[in-house]
C-alpha positions as CSV (number, residue, x, y, z in Angstrom):
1,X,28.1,83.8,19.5
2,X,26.0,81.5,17.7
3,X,24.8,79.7,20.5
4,X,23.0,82.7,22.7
5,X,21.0,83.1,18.9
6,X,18.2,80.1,20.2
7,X,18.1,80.8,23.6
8,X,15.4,83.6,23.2
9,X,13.1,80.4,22.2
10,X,14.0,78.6,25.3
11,X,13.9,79.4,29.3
12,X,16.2,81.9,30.3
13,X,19.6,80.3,31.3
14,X,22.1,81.6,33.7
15,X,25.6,82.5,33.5
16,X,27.1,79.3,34.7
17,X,24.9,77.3,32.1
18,X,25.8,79.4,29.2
19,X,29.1,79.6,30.3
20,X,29.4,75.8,30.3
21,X,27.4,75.1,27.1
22,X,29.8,78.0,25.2
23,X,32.5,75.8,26.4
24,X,30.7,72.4,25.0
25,X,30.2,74.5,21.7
26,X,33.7,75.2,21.5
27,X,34.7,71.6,22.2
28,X,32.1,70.6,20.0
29,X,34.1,72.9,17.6
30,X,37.6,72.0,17.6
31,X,36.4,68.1,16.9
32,X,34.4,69.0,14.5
33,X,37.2,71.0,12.6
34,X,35.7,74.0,10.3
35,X,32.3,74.5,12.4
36,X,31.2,77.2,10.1
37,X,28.8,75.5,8.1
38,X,27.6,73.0,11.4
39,X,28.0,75.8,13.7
40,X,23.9,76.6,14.1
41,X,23.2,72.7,13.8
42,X,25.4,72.1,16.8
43,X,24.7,74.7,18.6
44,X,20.9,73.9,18.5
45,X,21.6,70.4,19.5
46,X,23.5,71.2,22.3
47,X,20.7,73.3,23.8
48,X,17.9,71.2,23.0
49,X,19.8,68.4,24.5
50,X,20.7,70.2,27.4
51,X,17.1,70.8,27.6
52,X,16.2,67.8,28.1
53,X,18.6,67.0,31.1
54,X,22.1,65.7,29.8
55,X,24.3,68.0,32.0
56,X,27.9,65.9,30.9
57,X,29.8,68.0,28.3
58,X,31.0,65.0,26.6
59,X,27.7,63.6,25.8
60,X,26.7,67.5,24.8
61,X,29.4,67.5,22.8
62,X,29.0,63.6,20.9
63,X,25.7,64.7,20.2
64,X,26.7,68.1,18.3
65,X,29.0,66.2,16.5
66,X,25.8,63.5,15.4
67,X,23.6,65.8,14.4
68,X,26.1,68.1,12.1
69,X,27.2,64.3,10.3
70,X,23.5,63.2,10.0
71,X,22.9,67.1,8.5
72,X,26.1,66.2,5.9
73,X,24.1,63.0,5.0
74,X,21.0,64.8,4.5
75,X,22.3,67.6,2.0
């Protein structure tokens, strides 16, 4: 449940939004493969991008996976 964690920062979403940006977390997830470490990176980036008006799960999802790879690089 990571991804309702932010959302207290942010406008108040309804339950077909978090609905569908749980199920781009999880998609984000499985491609990913072990999320645990990403999990908070991706979920941010998914909101934030969401945020600013992509509304298509796969780019939600291509983005999540970015940001977790660029985070690898950075450590």
């Amino acid at each position: 449940m990571l991804i309702t964690h932010g959302i207290s920062n942010h406008r108040i979403l309804g339950a077909d939004e978090l609905a569908f940006l749980c199920q781009a977390f999880d998609a984000a997830c499985l491609v990913n493969g072990d999320p645990s470490a990403d999990a908070e990176v991706m979920a941010k980036a998914i909101i934030v991008t969401y945020e600013r008006g992509v509304t298509n799960e796969k780019e939600l999802v291509e983005g999540a996976i970015l940001s977790a790879s660029a985070r690898r690089v950075d450590m």
